[in-house]
C-alpha positions as CSV (number, residue, x, y, z in Angstrom):
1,X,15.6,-48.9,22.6
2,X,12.9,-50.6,24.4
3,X,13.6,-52.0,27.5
4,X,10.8,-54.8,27.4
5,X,13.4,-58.5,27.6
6,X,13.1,-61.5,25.4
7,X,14.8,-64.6,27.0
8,X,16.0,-66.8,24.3
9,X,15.5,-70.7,25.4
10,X,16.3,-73.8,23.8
11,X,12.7,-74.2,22.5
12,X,12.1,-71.8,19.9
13,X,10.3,-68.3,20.1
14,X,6.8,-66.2,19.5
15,X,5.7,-64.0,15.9
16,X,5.7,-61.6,18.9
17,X,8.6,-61.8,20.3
18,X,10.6,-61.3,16.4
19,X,8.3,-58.3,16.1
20,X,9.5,-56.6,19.6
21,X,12.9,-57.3,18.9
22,X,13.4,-56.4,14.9
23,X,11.0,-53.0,15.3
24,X,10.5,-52.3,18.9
25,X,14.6,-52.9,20.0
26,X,13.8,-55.2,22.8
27,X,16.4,-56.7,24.7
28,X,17.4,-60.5,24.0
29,X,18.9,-62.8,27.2
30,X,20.2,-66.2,26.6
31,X,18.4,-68.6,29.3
32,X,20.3,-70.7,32.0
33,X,19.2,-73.8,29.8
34,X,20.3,-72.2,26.4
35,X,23.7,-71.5,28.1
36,X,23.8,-75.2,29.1
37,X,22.5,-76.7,25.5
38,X,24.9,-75.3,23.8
39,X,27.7,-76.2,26.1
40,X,26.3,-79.4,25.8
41,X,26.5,-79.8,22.2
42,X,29.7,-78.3,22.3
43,X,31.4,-81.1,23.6
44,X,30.2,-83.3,21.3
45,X,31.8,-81.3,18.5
46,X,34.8,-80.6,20.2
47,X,34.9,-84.6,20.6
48,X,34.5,-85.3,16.8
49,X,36.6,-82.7,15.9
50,X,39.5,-84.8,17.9
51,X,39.0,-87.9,15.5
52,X,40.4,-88.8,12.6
53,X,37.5,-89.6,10.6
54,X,36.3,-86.3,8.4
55,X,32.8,-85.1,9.7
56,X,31.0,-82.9,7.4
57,X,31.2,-78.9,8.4
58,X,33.7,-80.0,11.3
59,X,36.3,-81.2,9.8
60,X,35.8,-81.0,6.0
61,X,35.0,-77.9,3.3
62,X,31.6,-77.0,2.6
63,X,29.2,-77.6,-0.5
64,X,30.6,-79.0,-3.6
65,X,33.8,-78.7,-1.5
66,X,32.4,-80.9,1.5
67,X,35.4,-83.7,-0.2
68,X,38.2,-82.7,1.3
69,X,39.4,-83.3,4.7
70,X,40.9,-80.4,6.8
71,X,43.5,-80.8,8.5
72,X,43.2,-79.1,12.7
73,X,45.2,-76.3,12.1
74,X,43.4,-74.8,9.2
75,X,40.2,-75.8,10.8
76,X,40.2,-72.1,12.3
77,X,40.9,-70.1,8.8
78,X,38.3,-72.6,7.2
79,X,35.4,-70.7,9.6
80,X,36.8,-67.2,8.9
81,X,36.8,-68.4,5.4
82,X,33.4,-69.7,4.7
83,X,32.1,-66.6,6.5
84,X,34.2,-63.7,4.3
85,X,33.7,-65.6,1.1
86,X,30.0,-65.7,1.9
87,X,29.2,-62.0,2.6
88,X,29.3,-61.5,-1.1
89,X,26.1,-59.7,-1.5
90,X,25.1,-57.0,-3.6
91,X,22.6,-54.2,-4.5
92,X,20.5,-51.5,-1.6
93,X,21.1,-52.2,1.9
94,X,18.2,-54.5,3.8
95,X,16.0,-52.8,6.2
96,X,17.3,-52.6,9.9
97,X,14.1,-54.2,11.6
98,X,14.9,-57.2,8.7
99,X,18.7,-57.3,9.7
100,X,17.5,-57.3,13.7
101,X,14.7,-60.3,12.8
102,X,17.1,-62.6,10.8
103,X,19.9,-62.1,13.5
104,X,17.7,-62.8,16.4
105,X,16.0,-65.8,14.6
106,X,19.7,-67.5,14.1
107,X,20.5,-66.8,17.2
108,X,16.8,-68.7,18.4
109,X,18.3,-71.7,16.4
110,X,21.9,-71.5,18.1
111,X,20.1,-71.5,21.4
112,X,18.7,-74.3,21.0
113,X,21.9,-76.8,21.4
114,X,21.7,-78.1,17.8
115,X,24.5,-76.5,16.3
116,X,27.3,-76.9,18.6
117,X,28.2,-72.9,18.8
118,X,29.7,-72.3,21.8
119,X,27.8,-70.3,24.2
120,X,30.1,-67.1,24.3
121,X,29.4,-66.9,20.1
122,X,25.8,-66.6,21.6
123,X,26.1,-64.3,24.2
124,X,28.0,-62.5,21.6
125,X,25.3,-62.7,18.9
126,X,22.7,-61.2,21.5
127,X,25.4,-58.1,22.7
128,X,24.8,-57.2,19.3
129,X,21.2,-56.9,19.3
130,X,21.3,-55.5,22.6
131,X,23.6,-53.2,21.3
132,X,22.0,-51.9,18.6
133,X,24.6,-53.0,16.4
134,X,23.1,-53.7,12.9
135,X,25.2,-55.2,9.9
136,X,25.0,-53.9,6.6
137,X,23.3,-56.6,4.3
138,X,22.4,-56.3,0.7
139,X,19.7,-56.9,-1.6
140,X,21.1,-60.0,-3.2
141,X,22.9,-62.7,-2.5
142,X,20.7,-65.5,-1.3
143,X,19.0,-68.0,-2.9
144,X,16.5,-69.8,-0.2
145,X,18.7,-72.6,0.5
146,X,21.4,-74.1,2.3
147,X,20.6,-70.8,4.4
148,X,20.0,-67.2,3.4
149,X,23.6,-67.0,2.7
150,X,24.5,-63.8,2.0
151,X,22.3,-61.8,3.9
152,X,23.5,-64.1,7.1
153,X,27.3,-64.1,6.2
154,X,27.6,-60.5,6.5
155,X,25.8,-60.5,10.1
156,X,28.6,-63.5,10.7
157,X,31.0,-61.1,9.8
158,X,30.3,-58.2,12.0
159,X,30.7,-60.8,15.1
160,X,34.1,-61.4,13.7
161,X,34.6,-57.6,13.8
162,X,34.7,-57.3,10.0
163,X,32.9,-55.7,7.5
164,X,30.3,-52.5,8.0
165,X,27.6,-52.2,10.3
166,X,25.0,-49.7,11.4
167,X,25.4,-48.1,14.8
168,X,22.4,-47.1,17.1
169,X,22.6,-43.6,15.7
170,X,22.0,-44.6,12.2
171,X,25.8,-44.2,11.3
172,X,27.5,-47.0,9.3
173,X,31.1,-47.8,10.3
174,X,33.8,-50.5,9.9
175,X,32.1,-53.3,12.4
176,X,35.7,-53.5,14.9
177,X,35.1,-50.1,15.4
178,X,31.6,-50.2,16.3
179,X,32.2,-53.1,18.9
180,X,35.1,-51.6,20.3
181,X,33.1,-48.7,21.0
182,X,30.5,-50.7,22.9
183,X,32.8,-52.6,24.9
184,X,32.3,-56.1,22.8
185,X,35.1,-58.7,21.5
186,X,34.7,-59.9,18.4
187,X,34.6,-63.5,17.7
188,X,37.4,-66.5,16.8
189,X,35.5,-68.9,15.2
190,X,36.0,-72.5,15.4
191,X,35.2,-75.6,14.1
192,X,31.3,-75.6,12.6
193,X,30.4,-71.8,13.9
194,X,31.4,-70.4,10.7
195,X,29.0,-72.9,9.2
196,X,25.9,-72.7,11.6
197,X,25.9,-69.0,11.3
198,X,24.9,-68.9,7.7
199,X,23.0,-72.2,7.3
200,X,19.4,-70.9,7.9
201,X,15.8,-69.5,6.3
202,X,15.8,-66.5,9.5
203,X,15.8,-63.9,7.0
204,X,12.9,-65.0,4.7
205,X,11.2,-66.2,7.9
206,X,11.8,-62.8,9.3
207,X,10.3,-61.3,6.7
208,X,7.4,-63.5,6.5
209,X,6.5,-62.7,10.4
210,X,6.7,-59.3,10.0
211,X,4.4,-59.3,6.9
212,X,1.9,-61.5,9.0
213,X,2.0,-58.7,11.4
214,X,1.3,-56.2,8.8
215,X,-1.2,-57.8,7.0
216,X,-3.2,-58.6,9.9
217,X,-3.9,-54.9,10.2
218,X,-4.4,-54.4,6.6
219,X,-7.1,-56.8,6.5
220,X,-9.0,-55.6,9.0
221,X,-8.4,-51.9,7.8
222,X,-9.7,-53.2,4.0
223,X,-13.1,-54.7,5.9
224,X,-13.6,-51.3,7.1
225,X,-12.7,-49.3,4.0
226,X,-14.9,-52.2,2.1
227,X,-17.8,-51.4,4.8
228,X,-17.6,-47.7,4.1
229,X,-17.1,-47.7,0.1
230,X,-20.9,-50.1,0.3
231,X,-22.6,-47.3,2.5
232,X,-21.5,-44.6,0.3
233,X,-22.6,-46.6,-2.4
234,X,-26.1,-47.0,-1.5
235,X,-25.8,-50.7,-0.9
236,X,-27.6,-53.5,0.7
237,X,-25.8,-54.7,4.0
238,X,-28.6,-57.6,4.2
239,X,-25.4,-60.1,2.1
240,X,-23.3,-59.7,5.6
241,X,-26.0,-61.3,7.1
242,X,-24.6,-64.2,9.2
243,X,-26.7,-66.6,7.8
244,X,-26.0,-66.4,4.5
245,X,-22.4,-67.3,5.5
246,X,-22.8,-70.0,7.6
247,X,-23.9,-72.4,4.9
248,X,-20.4,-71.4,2.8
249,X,-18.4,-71.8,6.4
250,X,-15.0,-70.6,5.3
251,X,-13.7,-68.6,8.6
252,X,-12.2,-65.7,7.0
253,X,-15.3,-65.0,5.1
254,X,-17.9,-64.9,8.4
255,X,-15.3,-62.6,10.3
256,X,-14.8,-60.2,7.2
257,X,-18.3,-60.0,6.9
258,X,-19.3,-59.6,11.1
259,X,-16.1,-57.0,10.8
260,X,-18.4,-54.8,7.8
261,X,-21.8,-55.6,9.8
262,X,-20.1,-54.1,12.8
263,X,-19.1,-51.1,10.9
264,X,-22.2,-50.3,9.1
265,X,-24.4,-51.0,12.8
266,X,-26.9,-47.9,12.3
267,X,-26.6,-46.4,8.6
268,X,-28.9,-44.4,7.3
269,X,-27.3,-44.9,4.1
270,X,-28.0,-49.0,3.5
271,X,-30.4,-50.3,1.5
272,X,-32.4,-47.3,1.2
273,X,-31.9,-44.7,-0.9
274,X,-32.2,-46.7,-4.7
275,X,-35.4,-45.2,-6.1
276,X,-33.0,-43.2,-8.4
277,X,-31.7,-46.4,-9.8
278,X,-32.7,-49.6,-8.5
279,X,-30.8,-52.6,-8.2
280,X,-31.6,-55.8,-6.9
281,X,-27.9,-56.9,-6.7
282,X,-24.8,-54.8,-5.6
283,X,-21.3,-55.3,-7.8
284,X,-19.2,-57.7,-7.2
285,X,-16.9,-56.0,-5.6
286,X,-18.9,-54.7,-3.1
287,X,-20.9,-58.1,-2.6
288,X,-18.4,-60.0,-2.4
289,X,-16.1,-58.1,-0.3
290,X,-16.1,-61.2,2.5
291,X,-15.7,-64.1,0.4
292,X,-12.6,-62.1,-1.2
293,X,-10.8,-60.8,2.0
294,X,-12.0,-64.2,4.0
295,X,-10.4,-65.9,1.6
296,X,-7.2,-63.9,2.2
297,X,-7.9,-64.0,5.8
298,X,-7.6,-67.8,5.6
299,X,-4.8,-67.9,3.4
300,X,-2.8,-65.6,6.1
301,X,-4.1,-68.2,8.9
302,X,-1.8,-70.6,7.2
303,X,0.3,-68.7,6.7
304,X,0.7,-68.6,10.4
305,X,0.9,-72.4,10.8
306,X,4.1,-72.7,8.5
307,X,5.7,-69.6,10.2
308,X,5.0,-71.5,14.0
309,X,6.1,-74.4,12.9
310,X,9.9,-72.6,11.4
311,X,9.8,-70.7,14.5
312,X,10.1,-73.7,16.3
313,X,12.6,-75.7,14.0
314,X,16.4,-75.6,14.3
315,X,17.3,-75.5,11.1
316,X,21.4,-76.0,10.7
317,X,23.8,-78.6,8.6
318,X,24.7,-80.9,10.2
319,X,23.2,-80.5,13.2
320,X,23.5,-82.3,16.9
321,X,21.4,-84.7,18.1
322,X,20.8,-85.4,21.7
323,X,22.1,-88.3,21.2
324,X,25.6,-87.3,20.1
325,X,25.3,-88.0,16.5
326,X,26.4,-85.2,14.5
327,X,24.2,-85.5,10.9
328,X,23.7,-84.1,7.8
329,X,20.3,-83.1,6.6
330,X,18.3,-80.6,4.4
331,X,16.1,-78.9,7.2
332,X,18.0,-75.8,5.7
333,X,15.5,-76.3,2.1
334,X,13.5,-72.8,2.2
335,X,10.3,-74.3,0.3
336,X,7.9,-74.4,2.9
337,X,8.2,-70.9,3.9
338,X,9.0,-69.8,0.1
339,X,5.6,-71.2,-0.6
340,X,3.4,-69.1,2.1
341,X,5.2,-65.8,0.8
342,X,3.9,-66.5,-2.7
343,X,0.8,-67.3,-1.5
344,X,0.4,-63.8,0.7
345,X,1.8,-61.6,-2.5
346,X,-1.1,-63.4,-4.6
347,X,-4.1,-63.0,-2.1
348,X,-2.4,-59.2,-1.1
349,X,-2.8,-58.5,-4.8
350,X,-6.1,-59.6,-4.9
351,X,-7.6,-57.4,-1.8
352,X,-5.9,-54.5,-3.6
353,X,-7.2,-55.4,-6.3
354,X,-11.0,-55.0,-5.4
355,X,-9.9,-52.2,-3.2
356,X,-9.6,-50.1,-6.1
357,X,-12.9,-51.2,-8.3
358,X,-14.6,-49.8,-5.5
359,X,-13.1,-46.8,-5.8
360,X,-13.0,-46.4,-9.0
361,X,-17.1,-46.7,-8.9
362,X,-17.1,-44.2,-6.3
363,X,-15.6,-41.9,-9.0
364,X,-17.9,-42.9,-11.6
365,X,-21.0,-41.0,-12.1
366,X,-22.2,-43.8,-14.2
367,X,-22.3,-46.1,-11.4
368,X,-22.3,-44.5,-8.0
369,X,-25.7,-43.6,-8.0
370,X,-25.3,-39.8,-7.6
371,X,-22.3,-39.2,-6.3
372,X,-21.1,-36.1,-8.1
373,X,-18.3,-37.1,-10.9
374,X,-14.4,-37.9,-9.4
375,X,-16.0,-36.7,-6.2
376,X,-15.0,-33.1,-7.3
377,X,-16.3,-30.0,-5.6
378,X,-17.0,-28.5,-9.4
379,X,-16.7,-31.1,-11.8
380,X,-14.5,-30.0,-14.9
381,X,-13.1,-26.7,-12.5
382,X,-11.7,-29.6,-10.2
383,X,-10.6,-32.7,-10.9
384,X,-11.4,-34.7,-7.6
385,X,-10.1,-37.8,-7.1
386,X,-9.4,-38.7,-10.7
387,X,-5.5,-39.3,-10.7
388,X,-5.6,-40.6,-7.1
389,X,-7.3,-43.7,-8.6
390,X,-4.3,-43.7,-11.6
391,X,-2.0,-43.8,-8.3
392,X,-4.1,-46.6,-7.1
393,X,-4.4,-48.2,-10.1
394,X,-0.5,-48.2,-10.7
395,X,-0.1,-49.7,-7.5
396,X,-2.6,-52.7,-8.3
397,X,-0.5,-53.2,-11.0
398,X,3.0,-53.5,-9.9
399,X,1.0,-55.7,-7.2
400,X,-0.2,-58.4,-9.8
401,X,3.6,-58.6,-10.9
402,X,4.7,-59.0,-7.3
403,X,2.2,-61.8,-7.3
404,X,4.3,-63.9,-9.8
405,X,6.0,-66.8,-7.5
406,X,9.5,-66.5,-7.1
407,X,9.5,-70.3,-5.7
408,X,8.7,-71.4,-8.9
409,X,11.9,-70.2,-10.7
410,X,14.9,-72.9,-8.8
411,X,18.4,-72.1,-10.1
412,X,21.0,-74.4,-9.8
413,X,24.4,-73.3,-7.8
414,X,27.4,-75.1,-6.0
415,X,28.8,-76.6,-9.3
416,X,25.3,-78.4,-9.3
417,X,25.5,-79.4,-5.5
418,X,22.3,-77.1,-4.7
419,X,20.4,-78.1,-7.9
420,X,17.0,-76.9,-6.7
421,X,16.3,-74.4,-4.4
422,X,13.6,-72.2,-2.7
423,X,14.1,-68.5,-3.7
424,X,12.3,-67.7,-0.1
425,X,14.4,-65.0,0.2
426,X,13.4,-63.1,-2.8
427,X,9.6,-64.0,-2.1
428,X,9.8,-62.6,0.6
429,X,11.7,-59.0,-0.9
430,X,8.9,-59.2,-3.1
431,X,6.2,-59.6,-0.5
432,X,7.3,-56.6,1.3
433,X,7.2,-54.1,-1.7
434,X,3.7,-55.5,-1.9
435,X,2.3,-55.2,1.8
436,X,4.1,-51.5,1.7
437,X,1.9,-51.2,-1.8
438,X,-1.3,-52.6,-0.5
439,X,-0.9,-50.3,2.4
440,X,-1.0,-47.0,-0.2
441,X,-4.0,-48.8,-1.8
442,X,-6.2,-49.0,1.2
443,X,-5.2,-46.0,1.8
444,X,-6.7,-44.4,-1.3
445,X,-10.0,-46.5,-0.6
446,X,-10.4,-45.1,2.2
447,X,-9.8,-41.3,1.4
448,X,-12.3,-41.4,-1.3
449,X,-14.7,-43.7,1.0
450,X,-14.8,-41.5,3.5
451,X,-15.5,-38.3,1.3
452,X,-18.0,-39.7,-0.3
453,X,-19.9,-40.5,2.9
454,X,-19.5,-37.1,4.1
455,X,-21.2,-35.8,0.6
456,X,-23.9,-38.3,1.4
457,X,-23.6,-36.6,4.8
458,X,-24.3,-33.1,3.2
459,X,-27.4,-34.8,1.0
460,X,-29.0,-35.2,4.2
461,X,-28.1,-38.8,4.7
462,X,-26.7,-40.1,8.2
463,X,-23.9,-42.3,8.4
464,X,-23.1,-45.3,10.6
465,X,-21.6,-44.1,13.9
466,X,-18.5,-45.6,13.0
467,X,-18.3,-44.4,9.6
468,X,-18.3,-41.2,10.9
469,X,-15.4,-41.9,13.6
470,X,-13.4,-43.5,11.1
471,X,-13.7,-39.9,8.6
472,X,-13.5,-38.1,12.3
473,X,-10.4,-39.8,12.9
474,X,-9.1,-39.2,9.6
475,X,-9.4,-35.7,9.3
476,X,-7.9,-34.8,12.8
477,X,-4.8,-37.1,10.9
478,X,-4.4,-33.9,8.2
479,X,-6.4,-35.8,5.6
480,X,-8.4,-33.1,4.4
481,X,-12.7,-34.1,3.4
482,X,-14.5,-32.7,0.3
483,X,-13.6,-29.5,-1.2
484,X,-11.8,-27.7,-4.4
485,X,-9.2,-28.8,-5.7
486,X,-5.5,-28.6,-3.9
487,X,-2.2,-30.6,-3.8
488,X,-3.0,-34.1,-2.8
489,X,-0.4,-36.2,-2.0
490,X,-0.2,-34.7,1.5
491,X,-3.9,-35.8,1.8
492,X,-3.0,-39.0,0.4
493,X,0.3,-39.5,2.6
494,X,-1.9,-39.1,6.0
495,X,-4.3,-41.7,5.2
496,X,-1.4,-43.9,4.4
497,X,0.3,-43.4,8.1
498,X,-3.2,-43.9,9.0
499,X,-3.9,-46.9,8.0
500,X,-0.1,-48.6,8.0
501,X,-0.3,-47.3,12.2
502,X,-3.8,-49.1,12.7
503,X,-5.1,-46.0,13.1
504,X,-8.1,-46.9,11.3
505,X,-8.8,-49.5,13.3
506,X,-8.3,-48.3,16.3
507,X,-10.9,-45.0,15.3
508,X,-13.8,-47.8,14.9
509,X,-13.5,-50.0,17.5
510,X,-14.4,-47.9,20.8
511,X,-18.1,-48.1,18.6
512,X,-18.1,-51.2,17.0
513,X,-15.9,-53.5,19.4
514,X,-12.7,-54.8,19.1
515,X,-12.8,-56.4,15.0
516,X,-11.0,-59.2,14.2
């Protein structure tokens, strides 16, 4: 566990400070003002909770069942309740960085003084984290809306000291055991905590920050890959030119394109070497590698907006207002972060997309201006490359089927209480599998990129100074350069680590500058 702190206020939190505590096990605090906004809001619910008039989530069932009025002393089993009956998901366990991001994001909204928790539920919520206690949730079980459900039911449960969870050593055990060992006491829930632990987007938004965080890299990482497939091409780096993409000012596009001039600073390869064939124009998907990552770029940009804006929401029902009012809303309606997951899995499909047409001309003898067939050491003897671009090319296709929109497909639940609603949460399931695909596919760019350059290398041809730190780097990673043929998938496993560990980018910079 990482020692690095995160102090929780009552104003939100950083992309940064999700990622340290879902991957990097950094510590949460609750701040001296959380402590006092939640005691604050407390009040007020513990005020309405006296009265006789029913107040939704306080004093009344939940949903379709939100009728009925509950009497005071079945206002306790009515949280235990909503909270057990919840944690009805199903299917493969969630990842533990997930589980760590969507508990630490509800507890970011409890924080705030919104919800009228009571401030030891927090301080409980955060000993788990701290603890390195993680629940076991399941594949399926929410729906985007009204909260992710499920997924935050069974967390809910594990503060009650119910249900499984994942110790720090990896083992799952019954949760009462787990807090017992680490000296914690499960929670009694009372009025509305049952409710405003499982009545938020934190898992899709999770997700969604943690993808950002991926993709980042992964853009960056394809410029290069892009950069390297155009010098082993042959190709004309005169389309990066600033210039020519100032007068289309779209910002992703200039900084792709000043990310592959950086790269290809001082090849011997550009632009050169075409009297065998010559072209006045380079494929598409080598000339256009910019306006196709930029766009990407851009997309991910607002992306970034939509998660900033969650990550500073409170989003509970009802929730308390400074002025006492207690109110019911539909902050809880996952559409706008649903929407920017779609959006990533379309442009992430895209970018590995073009990732593999330029590898697959690479392999082609046809078109890769004589570069020897598959890349092989003895063409029909060896193989080469061949059936890592079918790997690649499988992956580009179960991409373009993550790329279908799961927002678009609303089901109706809650005897047609929740009518419409977002299906974030599987938008972003979806959008993982894809940035862990896009990842491989990059990956595969780059190991045939980088062994072609080094056979343009052997032709007597002399690559950019980063070009040959980025195969440099690569190789010293166990990703072995041009030869015979011989089991690949190791070959193909380090460049994946390389690239999914910024490796790749980290090999360039020290000559080209930090890229963006």
């Amino acid at each position: 566990m990482d020692m690095h702190t995160v102090v929780v206020g009552t104003s939100g939190t950083t992309a940064e400070d999700v990622v340290a505590v879902a991957r990097q096990g950094a510590r949460v605090e609750l701040s001296a003002a959380a402590v006092e906004a939640l005691a604050a809001a407390r009040l007020i619910v513990d005020a309405l909770a006296a009265k006789p008039e029913p107040v939704y989530g306080v004093s009344t069932g939940f949903g379709a069942l939100a009728s009925r009025h509950i009497s005071p002393e079945l206002r306790a089993q009515l949280q235990r309740n909503i909270v057990r009956s919840h944690a009805a998901g199903m299917g493969p366990r969630v990842e533990r960085e997930v589980v760590r991001a969507l508990m630490f994001l509800r507890l970011k909204t409890v924080a705030s003084g919104h919800t009228g928790v009571r401030p030891e539920v927090a301080q409980t919520m955060a000993d788990l984290l701290n603890a390195g206690i993680t629940p076991v949730v399941h594949e399926y079980g929410s729906l985007g809306c009204s909260g992710d459900l499920a997924p935050l039911s069974h967390c809910a449960l594990t503060l009650m000291g119910e249900g499984d969870a994942e110790g720090p050593d990896g083992t799952v055990r019954p949760a009462g055991e787990l807090l017992a060992a680490h000296g914690i006491t499960p929670v009694e829930l009372r009025e509305k905590e049952g409710l405003a632990l499982l009545n938020g987007t934190d898992g899709m938004l999770g997700m969604l920050v943690m993808a950002l965080a991926d993709l980042k890299n992964l853009y960056t990482s394809a410029d290069i890959t892009a950069a390297l497939s155009l010098e082993a091409l042959l190709g004309t780096d005169k389309v990066l030119a600033p210039e020519l993409h100032a007068i289309r000012p779209h910002p992703g596009q200039g900084v792709s394109a000043d990310n592959m001039l950086r790269v290809l600073a001082g090849s011997g390869l550009t632009g050169h070497h075409q009297d065998d064939a010559p072209r006045v124009q380079d494929a598409y998907s080598v000339r256009c590698a910019p306006q196709v990552n930029g766009a990407g770029r851009d997309t991910l940009d607002y992306a970034a907006v939509v998660a900033g804006r969650e990550l500073a929401s409170s989003v509970d029902n009802p929730v308390v207002l400074p002025d006492g009012r207690v109110e019911s809303n539909g902050n809880f309606h996952g559409a706008p972060v649903a929407y920017v997951l779609d959006f990533l899995a379309i442009v992430a499909a895209d970018l590995g997309s073009i990732c593999e047409r330029r590898t697959d001309r690479l392999l082609d003898k046809n078109r890769s201006h004589g570069l020897p067939p598959f890349l092989a050491d003895d063409a029909g003897v060896d193989s080469g490359l061949m059936i890592a671009q079918y790997t690649q090319a499988a992956l580009v296709s179960e991409m373009k089927r993550l790329a279908v929109p799961a927002s678009a497909d609303s089901i109706p639940s809650s005897a047609m209480q929740e009518d419409h609603v977002s299906m974030g949460w599987s938008a972003a399931r979806k959008l993982r599998t894809a940035v862990d695909n896009l990842a491989r596919i990059v990956a595969v760019e780059l190991y045939a990129a980088t062994r072609a350059v080094e056979i343009r290398a052997a032709q007597g041809l002399t690559p950019a100074p980063a070009s040959q730190a980025a195969v440099d780097a690569l190789r010293a990673a166990g990703a072995e350069g041009p030869g015979p043929d011989r089991f690949l998938a190791p070959d193909l496993a380090a460049a994946d680590t390389f690239v999914r560990e910024g490796r790749l980018v980290a090999a360039v910079e020290p000559v080209t500058g930090p890229l963006a």
